[in-house]
C-alpha positions as CSV (number, residue, x, y, z in Angstrom):
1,X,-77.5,-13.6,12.3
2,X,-75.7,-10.6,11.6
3,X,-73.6,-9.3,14.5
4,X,-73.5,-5.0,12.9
5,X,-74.7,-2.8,15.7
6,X,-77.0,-0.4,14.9
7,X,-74.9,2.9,13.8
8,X,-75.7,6.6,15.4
9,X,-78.8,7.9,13.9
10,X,-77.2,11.0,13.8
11,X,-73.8,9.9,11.9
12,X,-75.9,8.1,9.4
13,X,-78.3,11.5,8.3
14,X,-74.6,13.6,8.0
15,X,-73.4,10.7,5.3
16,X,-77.1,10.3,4.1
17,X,-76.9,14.3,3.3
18,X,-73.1,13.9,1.9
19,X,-74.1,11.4,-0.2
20,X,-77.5,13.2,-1.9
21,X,-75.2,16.3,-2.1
22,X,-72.8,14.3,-4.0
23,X,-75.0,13.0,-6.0
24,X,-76.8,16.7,-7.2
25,X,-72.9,17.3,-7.7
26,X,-72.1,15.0,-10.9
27,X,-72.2,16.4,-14.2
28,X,-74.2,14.4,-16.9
29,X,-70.9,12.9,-18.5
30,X,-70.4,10.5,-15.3
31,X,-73.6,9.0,-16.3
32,X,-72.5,8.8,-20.0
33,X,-70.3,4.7,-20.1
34,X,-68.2,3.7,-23.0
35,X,-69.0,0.4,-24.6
36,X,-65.4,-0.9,-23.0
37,X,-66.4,0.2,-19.9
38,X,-69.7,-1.3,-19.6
39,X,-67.9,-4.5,-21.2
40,X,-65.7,-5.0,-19.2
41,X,-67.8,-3.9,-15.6
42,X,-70.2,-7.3,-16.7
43,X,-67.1,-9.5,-17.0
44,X,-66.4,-8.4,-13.4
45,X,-69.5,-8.8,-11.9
46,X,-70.6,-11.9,-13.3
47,X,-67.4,-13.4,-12.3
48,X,-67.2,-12.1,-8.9
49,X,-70.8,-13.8,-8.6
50,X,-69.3,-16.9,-9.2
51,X,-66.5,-16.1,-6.8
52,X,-69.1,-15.6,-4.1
53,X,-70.6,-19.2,-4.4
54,X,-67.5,-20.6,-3.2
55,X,-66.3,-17.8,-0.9
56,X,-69.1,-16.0,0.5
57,X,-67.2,-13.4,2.3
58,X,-66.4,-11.8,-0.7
59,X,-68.5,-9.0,-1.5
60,X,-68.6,-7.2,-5.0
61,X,-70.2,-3.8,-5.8
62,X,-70.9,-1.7,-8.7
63,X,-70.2,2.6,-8.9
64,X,-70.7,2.1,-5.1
65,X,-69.8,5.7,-3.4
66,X,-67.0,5.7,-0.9
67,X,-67.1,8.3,1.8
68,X,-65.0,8.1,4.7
69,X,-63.2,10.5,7.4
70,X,-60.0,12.3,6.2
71,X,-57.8,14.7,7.9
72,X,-59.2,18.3,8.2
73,X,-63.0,19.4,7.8
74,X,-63.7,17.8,4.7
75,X,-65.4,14.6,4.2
76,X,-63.7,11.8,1.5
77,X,-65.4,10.9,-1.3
78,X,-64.7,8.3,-3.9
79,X,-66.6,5.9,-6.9
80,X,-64.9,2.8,-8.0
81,X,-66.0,1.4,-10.9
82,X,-65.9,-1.9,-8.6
83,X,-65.3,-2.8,-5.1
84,X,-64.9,-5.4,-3.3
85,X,-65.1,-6.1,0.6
86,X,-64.3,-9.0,2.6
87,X,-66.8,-9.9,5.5
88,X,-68.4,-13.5,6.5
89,X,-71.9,-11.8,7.0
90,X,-73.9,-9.6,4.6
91,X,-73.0,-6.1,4.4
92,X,-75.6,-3.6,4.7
93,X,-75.1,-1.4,2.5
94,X,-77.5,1.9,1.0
95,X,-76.6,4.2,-1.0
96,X,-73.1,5.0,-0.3
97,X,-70.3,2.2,1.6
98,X,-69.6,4.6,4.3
99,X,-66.1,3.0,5.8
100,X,-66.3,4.0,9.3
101,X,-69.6,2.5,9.4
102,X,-68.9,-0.7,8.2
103,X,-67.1,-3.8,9.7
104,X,-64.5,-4.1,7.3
105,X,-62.7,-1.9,5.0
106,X,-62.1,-2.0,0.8
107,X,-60.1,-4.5,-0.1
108,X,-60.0,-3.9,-3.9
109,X,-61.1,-0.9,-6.5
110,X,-61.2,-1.6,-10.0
111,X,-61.5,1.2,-12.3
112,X,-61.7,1.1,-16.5
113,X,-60.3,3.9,-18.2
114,X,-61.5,4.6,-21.9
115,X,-60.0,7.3,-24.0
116,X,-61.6,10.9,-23.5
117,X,-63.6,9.6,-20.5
118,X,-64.2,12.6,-17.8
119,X,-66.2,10.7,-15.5
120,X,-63.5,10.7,-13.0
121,X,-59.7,12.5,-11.8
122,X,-58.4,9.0,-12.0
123,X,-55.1,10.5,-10.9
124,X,-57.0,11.8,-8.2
125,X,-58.7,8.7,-7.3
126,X,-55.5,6.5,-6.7
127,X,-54.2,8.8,-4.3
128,X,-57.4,8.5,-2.2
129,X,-57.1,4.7,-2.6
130,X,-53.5,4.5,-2.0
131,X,-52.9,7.2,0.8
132,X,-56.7,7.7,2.3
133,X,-58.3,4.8,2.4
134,X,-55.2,2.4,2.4
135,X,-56.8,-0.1,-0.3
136,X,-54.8,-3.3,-0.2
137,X,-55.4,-3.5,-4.5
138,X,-56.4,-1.5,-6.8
139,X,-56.9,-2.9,-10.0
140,X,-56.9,-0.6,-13.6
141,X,-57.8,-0.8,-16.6
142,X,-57.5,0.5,-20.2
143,X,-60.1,-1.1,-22.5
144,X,-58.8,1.3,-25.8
145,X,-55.1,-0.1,-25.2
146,X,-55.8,-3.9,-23.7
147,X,-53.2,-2.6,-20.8
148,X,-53.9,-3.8,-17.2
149,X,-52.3,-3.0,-14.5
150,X,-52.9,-4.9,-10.6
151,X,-51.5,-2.7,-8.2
152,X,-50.7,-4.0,-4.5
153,X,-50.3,-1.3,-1.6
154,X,-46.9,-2.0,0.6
155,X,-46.0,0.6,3.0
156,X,-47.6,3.5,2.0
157,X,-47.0,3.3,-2.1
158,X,-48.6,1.0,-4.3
159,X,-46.5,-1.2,-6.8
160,X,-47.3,-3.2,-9.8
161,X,-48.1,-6.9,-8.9
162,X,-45.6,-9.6,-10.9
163,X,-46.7,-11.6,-13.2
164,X,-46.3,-15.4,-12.0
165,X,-45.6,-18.8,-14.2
166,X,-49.2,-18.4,-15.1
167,X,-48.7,-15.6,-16.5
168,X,-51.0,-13.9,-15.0
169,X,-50.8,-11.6,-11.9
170,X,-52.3,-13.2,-8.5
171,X,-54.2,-11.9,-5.4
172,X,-53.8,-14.6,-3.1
173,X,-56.4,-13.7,-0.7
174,X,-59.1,-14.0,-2.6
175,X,-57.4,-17.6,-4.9
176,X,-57.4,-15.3,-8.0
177,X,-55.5,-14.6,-10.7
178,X,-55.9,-11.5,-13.5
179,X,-54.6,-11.3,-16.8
180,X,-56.1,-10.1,-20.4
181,X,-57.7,-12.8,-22.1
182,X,-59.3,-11.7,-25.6
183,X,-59.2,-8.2,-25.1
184,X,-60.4,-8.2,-21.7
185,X,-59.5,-8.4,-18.1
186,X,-60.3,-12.0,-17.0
187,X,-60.5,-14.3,-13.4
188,X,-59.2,-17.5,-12.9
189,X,-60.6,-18.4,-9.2
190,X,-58.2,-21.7,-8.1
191,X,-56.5,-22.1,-11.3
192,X,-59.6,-22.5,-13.3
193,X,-60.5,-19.4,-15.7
194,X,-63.9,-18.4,-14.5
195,X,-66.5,-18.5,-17.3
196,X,-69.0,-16.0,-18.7
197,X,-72.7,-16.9,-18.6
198,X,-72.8,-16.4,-22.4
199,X,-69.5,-19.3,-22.6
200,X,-71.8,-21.5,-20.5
201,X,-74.4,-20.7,-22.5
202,X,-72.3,-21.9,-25.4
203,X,-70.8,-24.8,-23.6
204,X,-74.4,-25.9,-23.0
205,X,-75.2,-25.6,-26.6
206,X,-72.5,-27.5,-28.0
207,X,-73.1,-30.4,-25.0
208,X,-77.1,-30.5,-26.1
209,X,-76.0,-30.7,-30.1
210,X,-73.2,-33.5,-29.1
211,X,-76.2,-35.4,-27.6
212,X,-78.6,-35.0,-30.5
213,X,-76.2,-36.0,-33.0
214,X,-75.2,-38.9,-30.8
215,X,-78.8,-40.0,-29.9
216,X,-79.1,-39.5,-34.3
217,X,-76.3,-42.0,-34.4
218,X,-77.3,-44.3,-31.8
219,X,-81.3,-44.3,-33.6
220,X,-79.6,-44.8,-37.1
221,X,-77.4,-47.4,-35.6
222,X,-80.5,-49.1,-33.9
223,X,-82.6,-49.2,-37.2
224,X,-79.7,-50.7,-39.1
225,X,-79.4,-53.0,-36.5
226,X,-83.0,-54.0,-36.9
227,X,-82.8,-54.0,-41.0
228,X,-80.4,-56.0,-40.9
229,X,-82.4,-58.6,-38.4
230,X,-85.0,-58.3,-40.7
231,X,-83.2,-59.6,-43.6
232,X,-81.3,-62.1,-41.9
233,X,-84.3,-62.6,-41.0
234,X,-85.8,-63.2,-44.2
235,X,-82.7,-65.1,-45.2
236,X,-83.1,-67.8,-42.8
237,X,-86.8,-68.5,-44.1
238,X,-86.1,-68.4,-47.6
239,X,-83.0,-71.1,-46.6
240,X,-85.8,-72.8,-44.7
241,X,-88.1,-73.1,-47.8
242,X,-85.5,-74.1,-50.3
243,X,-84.6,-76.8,-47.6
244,X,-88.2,-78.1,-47.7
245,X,-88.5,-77.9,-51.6
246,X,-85.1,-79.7,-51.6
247,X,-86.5,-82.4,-49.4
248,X,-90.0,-82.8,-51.2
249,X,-88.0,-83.1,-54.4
250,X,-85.8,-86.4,-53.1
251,X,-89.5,-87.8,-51.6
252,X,-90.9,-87.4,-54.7
């Protein structure tokens, strides 16, 4: 049972409005992806899905608005590519994560940058995630130049995350690592690279052929098997006869 008190009717219509004024707001590029972008948004999805089986606390969305409070009049406004949140129960979530209405806070942005995209002041956007909203990681990525960069906040700056004997760059919290892996930015969730439903799909395909051909084997092996029982078969009674013809031949 969820344990989220019902927010002020009154707070929710003043986000409800930010959010639908937002939205009139965008200009038709932000709805315009690169193919590295849209790439690389699946891989993360399908893997945090995965992730969630096993840690259900860990929530991942997709071009989820931000808004939150920020010093002065103005209300903060953000769009990860990703986020994720940490919470034990089901958030609930419409059409914008609206932080000071929710039980816990982001704990990680990712954002994919391809060349010439002017969806988003990405400059712009790490300063809200690092100084506003005090994200704990902030993920980025350049699909055009395979770079990646994990980001971790400590004090009030982020810095790069190391790279460990993995060689890949951990977020402990959440028992994964991130590294490029064929072009793209991969997770390995407890050591154990996370796979893609079109690898399973694979892996499932190559399982299903390695049991045809050995069922094929195993058939050909039992027909053998039975030819030659057959013809030993066949040998033993035509031993059997000559023995008789022998025998009738010393009789006679």
């Amino acid at each position: 049972m969820s344990t989220q008190t019902a927010p002020d009717p009154e707070l929710v219509r003043f986000y409800e409005e930010a959010e639908q004024k937002y939205l009139r707001s965008l200009k038709p590029e932000h709805f315009m992806e690169a193919f590295g972008q849209g790439t690389q948004r699946k891989i993360t999805l399908e893997s945090f899905d995965l992730v969630r089986r096993a840690r259900p606390e860990v929530q991942c969305f997709n071009e989820m608005l931000i808004q939150y409070p920020r010093a002065g009049t103005k209300l903060g406004q953000v769009v990860p590519d990703n986020l994720v949140v940490l919470h034990p129960e089901p958030l609930q979530v419409r059409g914008s994560f609206v932080v000071e209405l929710q039980p816990a806070r982001p704990f990680l942005v990712i954002e994919y940058v391809s060349k010439g995209s002017r969806r988003k002041d990405y400059d712009a956007n790490l300063r809200k995630y690092e100084r506003e909203l005090c994200v704990p990681y902030y993920l980025l990525f350049y699909p055009d130049n395979e770079e990646l960069t994990l980001f971790r906040l400590g004090g009030d700056r982020y810095a790069s995350v190391g790279i460990i004997s993995s060689g890949r760059q951990p977020i402990p919290e959440l028992e994964l690592e991130v590294a490029l892996h064929e072009g793209w930015v991969r997770y390995w969730f407890r050591g154990e690279l996370l796979p893609l439903p079109a690898e399973l799909a694979d892996q499932r395909d190559e399982e299903r052929a390695g049991r045809r051909e050995a069922e094929r084997e195993r058939d050909a092996a039992e027909r053998e098997r039975d030819a030659a029982n057959t013809r030993a078969a066949a040998l033993e009674a035509e031993v059997a006869r000559m023995r008789e013809e022998v025998a009738r031949m010393r009789g006679g």
